[in-house]
py3Dmol code that shows the C-alpha trace and the ligand (Angstrom):
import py3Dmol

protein = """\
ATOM      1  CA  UNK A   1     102.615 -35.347  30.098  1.00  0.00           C
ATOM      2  CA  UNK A   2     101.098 -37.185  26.959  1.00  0.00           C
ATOM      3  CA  UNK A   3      99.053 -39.713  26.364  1.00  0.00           C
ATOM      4  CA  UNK A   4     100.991 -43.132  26.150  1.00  0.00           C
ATOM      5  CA  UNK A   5     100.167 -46.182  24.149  1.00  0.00           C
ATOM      6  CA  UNK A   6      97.964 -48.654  26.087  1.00  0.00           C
ATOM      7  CA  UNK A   7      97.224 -52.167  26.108  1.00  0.00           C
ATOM      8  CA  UNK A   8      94.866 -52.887  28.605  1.00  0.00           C
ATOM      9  CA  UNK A   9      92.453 -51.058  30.839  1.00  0.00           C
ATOM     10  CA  UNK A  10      92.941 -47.477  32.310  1.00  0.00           C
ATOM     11  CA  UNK A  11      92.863 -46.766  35.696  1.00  0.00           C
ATOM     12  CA  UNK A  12      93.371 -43.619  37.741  1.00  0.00           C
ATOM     13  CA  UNK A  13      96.948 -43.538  39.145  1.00  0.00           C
ATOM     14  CA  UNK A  14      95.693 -42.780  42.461  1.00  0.00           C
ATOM     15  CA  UNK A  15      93.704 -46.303  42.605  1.00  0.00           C
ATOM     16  CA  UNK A  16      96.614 -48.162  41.082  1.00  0.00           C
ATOM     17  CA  UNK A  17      99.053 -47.202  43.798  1.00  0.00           C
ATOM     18  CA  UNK A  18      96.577 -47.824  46.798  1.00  0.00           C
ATOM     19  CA  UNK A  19      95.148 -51.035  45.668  1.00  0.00           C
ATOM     20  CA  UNK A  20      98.771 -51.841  45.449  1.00  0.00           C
ATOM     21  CA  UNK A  21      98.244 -51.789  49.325  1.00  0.00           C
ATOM     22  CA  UNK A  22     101.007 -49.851  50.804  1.00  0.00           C
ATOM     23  CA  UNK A  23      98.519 -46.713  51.171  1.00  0.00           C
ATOM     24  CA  UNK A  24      95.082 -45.571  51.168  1.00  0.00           C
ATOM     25  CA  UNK A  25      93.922 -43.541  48.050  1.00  0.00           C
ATOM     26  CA  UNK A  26      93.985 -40.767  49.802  1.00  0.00           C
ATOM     27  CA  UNK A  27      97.277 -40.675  50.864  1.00  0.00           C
ATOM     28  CA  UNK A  28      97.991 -41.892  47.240  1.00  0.00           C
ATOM     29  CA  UNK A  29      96.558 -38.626  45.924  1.00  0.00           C
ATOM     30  CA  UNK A  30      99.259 -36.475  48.344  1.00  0.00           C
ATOM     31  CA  UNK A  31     101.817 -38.643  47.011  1.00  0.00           C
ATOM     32  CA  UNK A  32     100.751 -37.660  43.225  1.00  0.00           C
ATOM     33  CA  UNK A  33     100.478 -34.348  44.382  1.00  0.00           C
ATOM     34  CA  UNK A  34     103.862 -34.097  46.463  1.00  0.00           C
ATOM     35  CA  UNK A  35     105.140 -35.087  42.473  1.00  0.00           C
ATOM     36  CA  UNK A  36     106.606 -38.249  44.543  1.00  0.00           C
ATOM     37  CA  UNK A  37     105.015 -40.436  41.681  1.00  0.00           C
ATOM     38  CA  UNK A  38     106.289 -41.043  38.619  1.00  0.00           C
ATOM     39  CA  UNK A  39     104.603 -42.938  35.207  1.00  0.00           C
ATOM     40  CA  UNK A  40     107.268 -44.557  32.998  1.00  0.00           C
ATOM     41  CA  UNK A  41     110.078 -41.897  34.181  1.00  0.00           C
ATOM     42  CA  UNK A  42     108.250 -38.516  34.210  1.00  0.00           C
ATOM     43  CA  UNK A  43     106.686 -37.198  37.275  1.00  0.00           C
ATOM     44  CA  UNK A  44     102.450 -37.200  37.341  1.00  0.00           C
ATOM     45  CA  UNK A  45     101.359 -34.709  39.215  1.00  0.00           C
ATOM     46  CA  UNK A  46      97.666 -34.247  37.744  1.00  0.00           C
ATOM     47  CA  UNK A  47      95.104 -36.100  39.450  1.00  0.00           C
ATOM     48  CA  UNK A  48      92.834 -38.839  37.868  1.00  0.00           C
ATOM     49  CA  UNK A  49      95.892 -39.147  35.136  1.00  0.00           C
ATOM     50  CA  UNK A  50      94.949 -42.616  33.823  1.00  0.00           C
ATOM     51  CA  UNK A  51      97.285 -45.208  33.022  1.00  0.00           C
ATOM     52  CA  UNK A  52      97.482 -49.173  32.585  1.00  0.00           C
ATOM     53  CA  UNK A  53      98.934 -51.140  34.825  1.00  0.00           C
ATOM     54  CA  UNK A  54      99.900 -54.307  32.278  1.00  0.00           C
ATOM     55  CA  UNK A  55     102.341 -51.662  30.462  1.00  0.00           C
ATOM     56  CA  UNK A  56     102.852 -48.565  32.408  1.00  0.00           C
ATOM     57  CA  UNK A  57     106.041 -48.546  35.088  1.00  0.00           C
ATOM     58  CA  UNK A  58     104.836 -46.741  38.005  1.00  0.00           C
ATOM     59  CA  UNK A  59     107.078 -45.592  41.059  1.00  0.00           C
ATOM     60  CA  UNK A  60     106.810 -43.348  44.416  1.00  0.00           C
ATOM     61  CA  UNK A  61     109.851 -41.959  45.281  1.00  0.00           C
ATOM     62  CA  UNK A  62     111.637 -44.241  42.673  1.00  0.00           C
ATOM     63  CA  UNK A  63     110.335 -47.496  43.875  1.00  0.00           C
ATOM     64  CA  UNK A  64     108.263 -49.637  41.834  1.00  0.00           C
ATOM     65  CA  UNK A  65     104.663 -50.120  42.441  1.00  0.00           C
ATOM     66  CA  UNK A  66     102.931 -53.692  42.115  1.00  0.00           C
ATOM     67  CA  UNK A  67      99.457 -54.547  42.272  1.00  0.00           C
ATOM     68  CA  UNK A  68      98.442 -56.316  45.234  1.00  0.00           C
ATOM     69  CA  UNK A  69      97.658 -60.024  44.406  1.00  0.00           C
ATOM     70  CA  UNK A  70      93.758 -60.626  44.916  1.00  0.00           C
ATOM     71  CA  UNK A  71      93.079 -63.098  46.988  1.00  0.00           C
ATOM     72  CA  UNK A  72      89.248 -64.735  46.918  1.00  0.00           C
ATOM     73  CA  UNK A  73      88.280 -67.865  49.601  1.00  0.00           C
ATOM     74  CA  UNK A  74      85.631 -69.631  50.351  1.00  0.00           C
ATOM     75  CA  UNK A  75      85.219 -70.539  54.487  1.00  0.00           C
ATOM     76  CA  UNK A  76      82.736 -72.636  55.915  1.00  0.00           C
ATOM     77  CA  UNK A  77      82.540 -70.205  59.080  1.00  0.00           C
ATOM     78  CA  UNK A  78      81.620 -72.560  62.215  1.00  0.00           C
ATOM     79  CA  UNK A  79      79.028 -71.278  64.708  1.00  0.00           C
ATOM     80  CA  UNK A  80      80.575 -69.241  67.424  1.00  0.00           C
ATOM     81  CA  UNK A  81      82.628 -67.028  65.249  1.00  0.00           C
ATOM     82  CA  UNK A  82      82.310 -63.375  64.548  1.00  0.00           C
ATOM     83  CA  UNK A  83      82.200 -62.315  61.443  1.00  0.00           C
ATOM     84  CA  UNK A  84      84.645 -59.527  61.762  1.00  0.00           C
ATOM     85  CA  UNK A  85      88.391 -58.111  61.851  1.00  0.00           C
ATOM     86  CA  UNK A  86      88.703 -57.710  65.840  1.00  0.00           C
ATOM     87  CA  UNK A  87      86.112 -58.442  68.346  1.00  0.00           C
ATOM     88  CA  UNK A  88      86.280 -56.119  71.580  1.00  0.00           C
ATOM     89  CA  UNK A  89      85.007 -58.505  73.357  1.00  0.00           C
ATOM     90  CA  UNK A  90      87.479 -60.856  72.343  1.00  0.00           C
ATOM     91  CA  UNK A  91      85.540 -63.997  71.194  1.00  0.00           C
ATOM     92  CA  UNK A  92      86.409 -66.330  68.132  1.00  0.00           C
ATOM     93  CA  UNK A  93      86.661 -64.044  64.870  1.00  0.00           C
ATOM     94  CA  UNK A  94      86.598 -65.425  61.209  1.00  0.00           C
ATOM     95  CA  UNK A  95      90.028 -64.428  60.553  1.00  0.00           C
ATOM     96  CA  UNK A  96      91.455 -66.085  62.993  1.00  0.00           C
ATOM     97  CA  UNK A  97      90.711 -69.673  60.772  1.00  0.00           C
ATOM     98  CA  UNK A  98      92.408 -68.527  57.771  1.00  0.00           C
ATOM     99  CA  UNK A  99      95.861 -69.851  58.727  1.00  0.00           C
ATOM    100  CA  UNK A 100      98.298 -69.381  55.803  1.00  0.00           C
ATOM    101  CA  UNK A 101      97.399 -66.891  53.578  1.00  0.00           C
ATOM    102  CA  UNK A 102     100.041 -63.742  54.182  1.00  0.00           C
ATOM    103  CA  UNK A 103      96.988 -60.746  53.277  1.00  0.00           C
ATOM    104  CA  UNK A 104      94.590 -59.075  55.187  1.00  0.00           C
ATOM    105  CA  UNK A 105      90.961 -60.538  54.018  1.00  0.00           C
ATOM    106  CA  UNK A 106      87.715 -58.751  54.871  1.00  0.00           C
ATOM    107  CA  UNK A 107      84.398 -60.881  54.795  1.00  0.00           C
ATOM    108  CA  UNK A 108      82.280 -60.111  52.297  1.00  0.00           C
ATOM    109  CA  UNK A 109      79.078 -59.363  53.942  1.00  0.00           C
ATOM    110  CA  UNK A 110      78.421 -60.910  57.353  1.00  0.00           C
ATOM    111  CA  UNK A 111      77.079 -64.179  59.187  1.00  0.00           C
ATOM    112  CA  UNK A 112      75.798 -64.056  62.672  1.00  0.00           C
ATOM    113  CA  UNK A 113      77.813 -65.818  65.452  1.00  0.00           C
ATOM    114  CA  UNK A 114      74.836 -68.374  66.175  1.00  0.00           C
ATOM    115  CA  UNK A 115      74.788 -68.726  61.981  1.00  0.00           C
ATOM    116  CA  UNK A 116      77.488 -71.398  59.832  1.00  0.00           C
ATOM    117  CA  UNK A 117      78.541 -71.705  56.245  1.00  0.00           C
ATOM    118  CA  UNK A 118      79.671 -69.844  53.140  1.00  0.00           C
ATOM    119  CA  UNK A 119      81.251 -66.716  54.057  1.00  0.00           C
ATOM    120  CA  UNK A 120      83.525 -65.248  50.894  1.00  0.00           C
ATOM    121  CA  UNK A 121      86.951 -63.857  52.363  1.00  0.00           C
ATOM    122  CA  UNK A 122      89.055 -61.490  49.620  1.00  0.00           C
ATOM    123  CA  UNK A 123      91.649 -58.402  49.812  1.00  0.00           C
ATOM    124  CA  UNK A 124      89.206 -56.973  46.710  1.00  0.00           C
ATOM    125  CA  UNK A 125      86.840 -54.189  47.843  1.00  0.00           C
ATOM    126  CA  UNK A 126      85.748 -54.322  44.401  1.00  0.00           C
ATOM    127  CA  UNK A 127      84.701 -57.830  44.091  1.00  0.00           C
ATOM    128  CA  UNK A 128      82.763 -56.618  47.615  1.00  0.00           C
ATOM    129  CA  UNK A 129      81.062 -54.504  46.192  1.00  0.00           C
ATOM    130  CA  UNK A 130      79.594 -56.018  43.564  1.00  0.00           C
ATOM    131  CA  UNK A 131      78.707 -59.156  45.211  1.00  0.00           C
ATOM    132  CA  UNK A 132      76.589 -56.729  48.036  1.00  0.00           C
ATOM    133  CA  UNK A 133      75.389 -54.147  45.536  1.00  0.00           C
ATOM    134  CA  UNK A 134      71.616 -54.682  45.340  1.00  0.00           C
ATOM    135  CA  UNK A 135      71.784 -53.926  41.357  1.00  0.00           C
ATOM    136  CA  UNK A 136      73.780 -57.561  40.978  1.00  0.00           C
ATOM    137  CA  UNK A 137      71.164 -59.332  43.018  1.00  0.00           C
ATOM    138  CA  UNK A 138      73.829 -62.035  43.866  1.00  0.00           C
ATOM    139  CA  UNK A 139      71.650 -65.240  45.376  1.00  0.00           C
ATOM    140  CA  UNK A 140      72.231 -66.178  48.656  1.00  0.00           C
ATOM    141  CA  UNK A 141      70.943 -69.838  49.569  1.00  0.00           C
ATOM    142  CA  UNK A 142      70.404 -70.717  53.172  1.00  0.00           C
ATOM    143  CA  UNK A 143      69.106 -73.898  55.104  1.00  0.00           C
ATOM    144  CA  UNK A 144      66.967 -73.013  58.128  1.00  0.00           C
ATOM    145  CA  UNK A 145      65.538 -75.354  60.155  1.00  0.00           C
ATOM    146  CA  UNK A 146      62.310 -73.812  61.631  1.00  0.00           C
ATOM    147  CA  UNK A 147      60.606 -74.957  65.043  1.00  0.00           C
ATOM    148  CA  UNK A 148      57.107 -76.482  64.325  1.00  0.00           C
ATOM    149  CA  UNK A 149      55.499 -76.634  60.281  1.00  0.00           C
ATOM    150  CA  UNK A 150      54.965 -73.483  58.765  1.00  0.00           C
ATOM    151  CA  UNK A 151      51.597 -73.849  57.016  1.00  0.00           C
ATOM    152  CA  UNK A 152      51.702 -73.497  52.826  1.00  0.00           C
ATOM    153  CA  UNK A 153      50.570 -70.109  52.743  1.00  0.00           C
ATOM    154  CA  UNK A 154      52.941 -68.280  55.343  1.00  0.00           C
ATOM    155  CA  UNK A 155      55.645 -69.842  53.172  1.00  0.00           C
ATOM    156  CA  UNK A 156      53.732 -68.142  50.102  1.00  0.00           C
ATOM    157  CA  UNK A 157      53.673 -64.859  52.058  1.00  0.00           C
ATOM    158  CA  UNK A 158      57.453 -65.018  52.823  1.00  0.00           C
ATOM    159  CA  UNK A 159      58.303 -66.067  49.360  1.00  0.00           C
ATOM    160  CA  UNK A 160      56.031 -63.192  47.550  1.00  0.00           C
ATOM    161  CA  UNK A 161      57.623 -60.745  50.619  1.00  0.00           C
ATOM    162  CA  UNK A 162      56.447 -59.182  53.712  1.00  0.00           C
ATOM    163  CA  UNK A 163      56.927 -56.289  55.905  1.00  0.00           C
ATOM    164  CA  UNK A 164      59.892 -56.449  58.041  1.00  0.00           C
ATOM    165  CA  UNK A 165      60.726 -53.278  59.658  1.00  0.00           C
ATOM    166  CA  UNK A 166      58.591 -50.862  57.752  1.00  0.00           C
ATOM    167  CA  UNK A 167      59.814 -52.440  53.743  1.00  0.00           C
ATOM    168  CA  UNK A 168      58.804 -55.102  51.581  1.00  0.00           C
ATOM    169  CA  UNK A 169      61.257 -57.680  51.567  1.00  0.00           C
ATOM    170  CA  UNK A 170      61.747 -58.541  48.196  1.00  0.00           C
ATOM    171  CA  UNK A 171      60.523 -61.984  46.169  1.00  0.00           C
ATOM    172  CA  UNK A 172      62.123 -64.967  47.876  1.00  0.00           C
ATOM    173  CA  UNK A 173      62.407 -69.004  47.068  1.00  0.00           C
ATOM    174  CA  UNK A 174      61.114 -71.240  49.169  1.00  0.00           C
ATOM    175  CA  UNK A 175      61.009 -75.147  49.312  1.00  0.00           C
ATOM    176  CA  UNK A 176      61.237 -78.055  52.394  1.00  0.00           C
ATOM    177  CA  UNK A 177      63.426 -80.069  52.327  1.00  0.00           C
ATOM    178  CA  UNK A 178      62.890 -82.452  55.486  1.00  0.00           C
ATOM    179  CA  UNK A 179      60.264 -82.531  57.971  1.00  0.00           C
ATOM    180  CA  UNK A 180      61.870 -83.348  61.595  1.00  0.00           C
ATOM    181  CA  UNK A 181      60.021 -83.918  64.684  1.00  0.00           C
ATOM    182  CA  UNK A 182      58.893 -80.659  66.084  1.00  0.00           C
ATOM    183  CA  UNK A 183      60.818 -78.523  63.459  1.00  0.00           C
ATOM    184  CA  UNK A 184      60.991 -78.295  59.232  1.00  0.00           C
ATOM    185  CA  UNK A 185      63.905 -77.952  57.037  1.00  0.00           C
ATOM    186  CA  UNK A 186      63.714 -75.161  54.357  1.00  0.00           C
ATOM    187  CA  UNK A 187      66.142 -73.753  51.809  1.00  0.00           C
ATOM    188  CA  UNK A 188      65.139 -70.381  50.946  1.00  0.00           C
ATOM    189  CA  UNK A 189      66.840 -68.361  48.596  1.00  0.00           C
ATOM    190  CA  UNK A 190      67.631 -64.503  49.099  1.00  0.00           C
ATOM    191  CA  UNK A 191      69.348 -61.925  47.321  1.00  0.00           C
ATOM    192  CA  UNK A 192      69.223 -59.318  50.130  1.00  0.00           C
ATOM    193  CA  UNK A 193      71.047 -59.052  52.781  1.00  0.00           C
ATOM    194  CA  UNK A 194      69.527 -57.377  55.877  1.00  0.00           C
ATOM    195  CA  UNK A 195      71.056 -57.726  58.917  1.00  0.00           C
ATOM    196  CA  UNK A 196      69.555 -61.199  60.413  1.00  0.00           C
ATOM    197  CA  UNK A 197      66.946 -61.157  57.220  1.00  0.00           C
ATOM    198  CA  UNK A 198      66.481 -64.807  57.455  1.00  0.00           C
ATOM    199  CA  UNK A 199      65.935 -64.661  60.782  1.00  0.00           C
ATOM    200  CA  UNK A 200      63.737 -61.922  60.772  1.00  0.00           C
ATOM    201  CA  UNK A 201      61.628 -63.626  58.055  1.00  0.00           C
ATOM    202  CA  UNK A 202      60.761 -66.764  59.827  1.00  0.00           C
ATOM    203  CA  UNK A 203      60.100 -64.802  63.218  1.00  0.00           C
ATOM    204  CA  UNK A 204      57.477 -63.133  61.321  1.00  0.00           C
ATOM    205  CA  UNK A 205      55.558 -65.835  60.710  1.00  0.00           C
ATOM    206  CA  UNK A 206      55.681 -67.572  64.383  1.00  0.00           C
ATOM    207  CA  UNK A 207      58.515 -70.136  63.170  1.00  0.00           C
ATOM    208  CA  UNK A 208      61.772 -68.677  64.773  1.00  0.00           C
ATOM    209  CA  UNK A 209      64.881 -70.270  63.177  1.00  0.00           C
ATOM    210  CA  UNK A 210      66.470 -72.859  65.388  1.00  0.00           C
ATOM    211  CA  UNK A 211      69.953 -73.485  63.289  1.00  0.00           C
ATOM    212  CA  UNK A 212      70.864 -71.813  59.964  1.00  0.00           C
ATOM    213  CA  UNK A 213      73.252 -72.316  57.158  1.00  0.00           C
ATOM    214  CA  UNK A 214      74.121 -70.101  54.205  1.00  0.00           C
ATOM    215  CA  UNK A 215      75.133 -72.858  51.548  1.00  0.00           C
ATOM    216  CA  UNK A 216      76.044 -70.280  48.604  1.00  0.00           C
ATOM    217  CA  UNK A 217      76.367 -67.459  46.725  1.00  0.00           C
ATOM    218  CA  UNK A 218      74.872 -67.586  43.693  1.00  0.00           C
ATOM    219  CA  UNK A 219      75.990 -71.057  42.069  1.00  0.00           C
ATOM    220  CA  UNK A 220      78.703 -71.414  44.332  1.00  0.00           C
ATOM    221  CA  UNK A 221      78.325 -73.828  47.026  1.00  0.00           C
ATOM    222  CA  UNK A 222      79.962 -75.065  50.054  1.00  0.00           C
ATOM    223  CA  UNK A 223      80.996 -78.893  48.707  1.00  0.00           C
ATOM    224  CA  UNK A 224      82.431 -80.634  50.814  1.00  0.00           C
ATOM    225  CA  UNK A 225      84.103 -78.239  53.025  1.00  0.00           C
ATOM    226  CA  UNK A 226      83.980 -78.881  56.795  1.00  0.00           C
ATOM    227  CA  UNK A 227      82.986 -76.560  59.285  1.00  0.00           C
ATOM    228  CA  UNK A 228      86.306 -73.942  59.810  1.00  0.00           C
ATOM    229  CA  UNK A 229      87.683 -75.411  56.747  1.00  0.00           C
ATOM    230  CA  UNK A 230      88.097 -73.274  53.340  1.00  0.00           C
ATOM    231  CA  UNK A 231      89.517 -73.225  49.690  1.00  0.00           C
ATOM    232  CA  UNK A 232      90.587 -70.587  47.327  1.00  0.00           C
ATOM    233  CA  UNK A 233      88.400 -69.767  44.307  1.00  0.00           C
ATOM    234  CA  UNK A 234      89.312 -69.877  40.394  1.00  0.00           C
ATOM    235  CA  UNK A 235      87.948 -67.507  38.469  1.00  0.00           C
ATOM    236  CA  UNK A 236      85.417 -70.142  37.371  1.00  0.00           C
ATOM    237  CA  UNK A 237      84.337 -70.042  40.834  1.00  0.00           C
ATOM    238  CA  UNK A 238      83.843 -66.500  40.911  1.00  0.00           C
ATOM    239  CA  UNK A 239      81.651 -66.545  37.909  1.00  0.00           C
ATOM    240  CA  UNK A 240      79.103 -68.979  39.019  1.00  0.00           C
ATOM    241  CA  UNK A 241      78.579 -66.137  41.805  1.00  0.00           C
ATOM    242  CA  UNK A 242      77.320 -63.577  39.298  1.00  0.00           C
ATOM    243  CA  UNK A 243      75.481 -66.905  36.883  1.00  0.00           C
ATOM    244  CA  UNK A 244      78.254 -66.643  34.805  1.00  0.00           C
ATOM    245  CA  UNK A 245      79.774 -63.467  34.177  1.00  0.00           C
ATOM    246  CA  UNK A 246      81.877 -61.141  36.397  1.00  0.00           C
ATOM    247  CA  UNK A 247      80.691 -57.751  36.542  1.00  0.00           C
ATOM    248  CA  UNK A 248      84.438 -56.303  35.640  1.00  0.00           C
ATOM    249  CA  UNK A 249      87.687 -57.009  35.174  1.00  0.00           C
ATOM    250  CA  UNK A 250      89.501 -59.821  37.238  1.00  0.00           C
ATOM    251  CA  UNK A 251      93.472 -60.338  36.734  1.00  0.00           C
ATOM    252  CA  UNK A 252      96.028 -62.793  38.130  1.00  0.00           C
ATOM    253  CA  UNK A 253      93.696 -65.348  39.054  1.00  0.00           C
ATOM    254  CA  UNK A 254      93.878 -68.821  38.080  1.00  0.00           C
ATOM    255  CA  UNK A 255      90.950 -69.886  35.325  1.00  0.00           C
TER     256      UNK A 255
END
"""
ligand_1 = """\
8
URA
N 70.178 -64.014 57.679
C 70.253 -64.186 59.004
O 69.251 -64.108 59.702
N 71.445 -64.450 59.546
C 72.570 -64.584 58.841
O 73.632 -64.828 59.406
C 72.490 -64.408 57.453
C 71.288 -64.123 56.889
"""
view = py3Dmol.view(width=600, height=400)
view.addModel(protein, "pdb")
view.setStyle({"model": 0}, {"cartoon": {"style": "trace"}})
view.addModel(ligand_1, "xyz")
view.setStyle({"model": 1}, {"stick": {}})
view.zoomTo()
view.show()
C-alpha cells in the first residue's frame, strides 16, 4: 500500500490500535497480521506501517478504531492506602478513591502505605514513562518530619548524596521548615525514586522519618486538595511537571 498524505504525527498501526485499549500490542500485531486491519479501506498487513491517527480511518474487522481518551489526575493518597491495582491482602488500594472516572488508571510510581500526598493517576503509559525515566529527572518534593534535629552537616551529606545500598544517591535539596518538640520538619527535594528513598535517607543518618508527604512533582503541587480527594490535570498542569515542556506529544486534553 502507498504512502498517504499526513497531517500530523506517525505512529505504528500496531500502537494506534492497542492504545486504543481494546487489545494489547501484541495481540494488535496478530490482528495486522491476520489482515483483520484495515487503513482508510485497504487491508495493512505489514508491520510497523505508520499512519496518523488525526486523518487516517483505521478499522479491525470493519469497525472503527478510536484512541483511548487520556486521562491524567492528581490524588492526595491518604495514609493507609496501597499504592496499587489489587492488594492480596485486601487492604485499602488507591483506586478504590477515584470514584467517577469510567478508565482503568495506573499510579505513576508508588507511595508507601504509612506515606500521603501527590500520587499522579493516568491511562498513559507514556506519560509514565517519562515522568519515571531517570533522563527527565522529574522533581519530587516531600515533607518529612524527622525524630530529634539532624545536625547541619548530616543534612549536607544527604543533600551532596550518600551510600544507600551499595550507590550514591544522587544531589538532593534540603531545607527546615519547622522545628517541633522532639522532631524537625524538612522538605527535601528528589528526583529519584528508590523504593522508600526518603526513608532510607533519613535512617542513614540516625533521624528515621516519623510522617511523610510527597507535595509534588516537579512544579505541580498538591493545593488545596484534602487527603483522598483529587482533580484532573490541564495540560498546563502537566507541563509544570517537566518545568515547562512535555517531553512529546499530548492530544485531547484541555489547555
Ligand atoms: N520515599 C519514601 O521513603 N517513601 C515514599 O513513599 C516515597 C518516597
Amino acid at each position: 500500500m502507498s504512502a498517504q498524505k499526513q497531517t500530523g504525527s506517525l505512529y505504528r498501526l500496531q500502537k494506534i490500535i492497542a492504545s486504543s485499549g481494546v487489545c494489547s500490542r501484541r495481540e494488535a500485531e496478530s490482528l495486522i497480521a491476520e489482515g483483520r486491519v484495515q487503513v482508510n479501506g485497504q487491508t495493512v498487513i505489514q508491520m510497523g506501517y505508520k499512519v496518523d491517527p488525526l486523518c487516517d480511518t483505521i478499522t479491525v474487522d470493519g469497525n472503527p478504531v478510536k484512541e483511548e481518551q487520556k486521562i491524567y489526575i492528581l490524588l492526595n493518597k491518604p495514609r493507609g492506602y496501597v499504592t496499587t491495582l489489587s492488594d492480596p491482602q485486601g487492604r485499602p488500594i488507591v483506586s478504590d478513591l477515584i470514584k467517577d472516572i469510567d478508565a482503568r488508571l495506573f499510579p505513576v510510581g508508588r507511595l508507601d502505605l504509612d506515606t500521603e500526598g501527590a500520587l499522579l493517576m493516568t491511562n498513559d503509559g507514556e506519560l509514565g514513562n517519562y515522568i519515571l525515566h531517570p533522563k527527565y529527572e522529574v522533581k519530587k518534593t516531600y515533607v518529612a518530619t524527622v525524630t530529634g534535629k539532624p545536625s547541619g552537616s548530616s543534612l549536607q551529606n544527604l543533600s551532596s548524596g550518600i551510600l544507600l545500598e551499595g550507590r550514591k544517591t544522587a544531589p538532593a535539596r534540603l531545607r527546615i521548615l519547622k522545628q517541633l518538640k522532639g522532631k524537625t520538619r524538612i522538605e527535601i527535594i528528589i528526583h529519584e525514586g528508590k523504593k522508600r528513598q526518603v526513608r532510607k535517607m533519613f535512617q542513614a543518618i540516625g533521624h528515621p522519618v516519623a510522617h511523610l508527604k510527597r507535595t509534588a512533582y516537579g512544579q505541580l503541587t498538591l493545593g488545596a486538595l484534602a487527603p483522598g480527594e483529587y482533580r484532573t490535570l490541564s495540560l498546563r498542569d502537566l507541563k509544570k511537571i517537566f518545568s515547562g515542556k512535555i517531553p512529546f506529544t499530548i492530544k485531547n486534553i484541555p489547555a
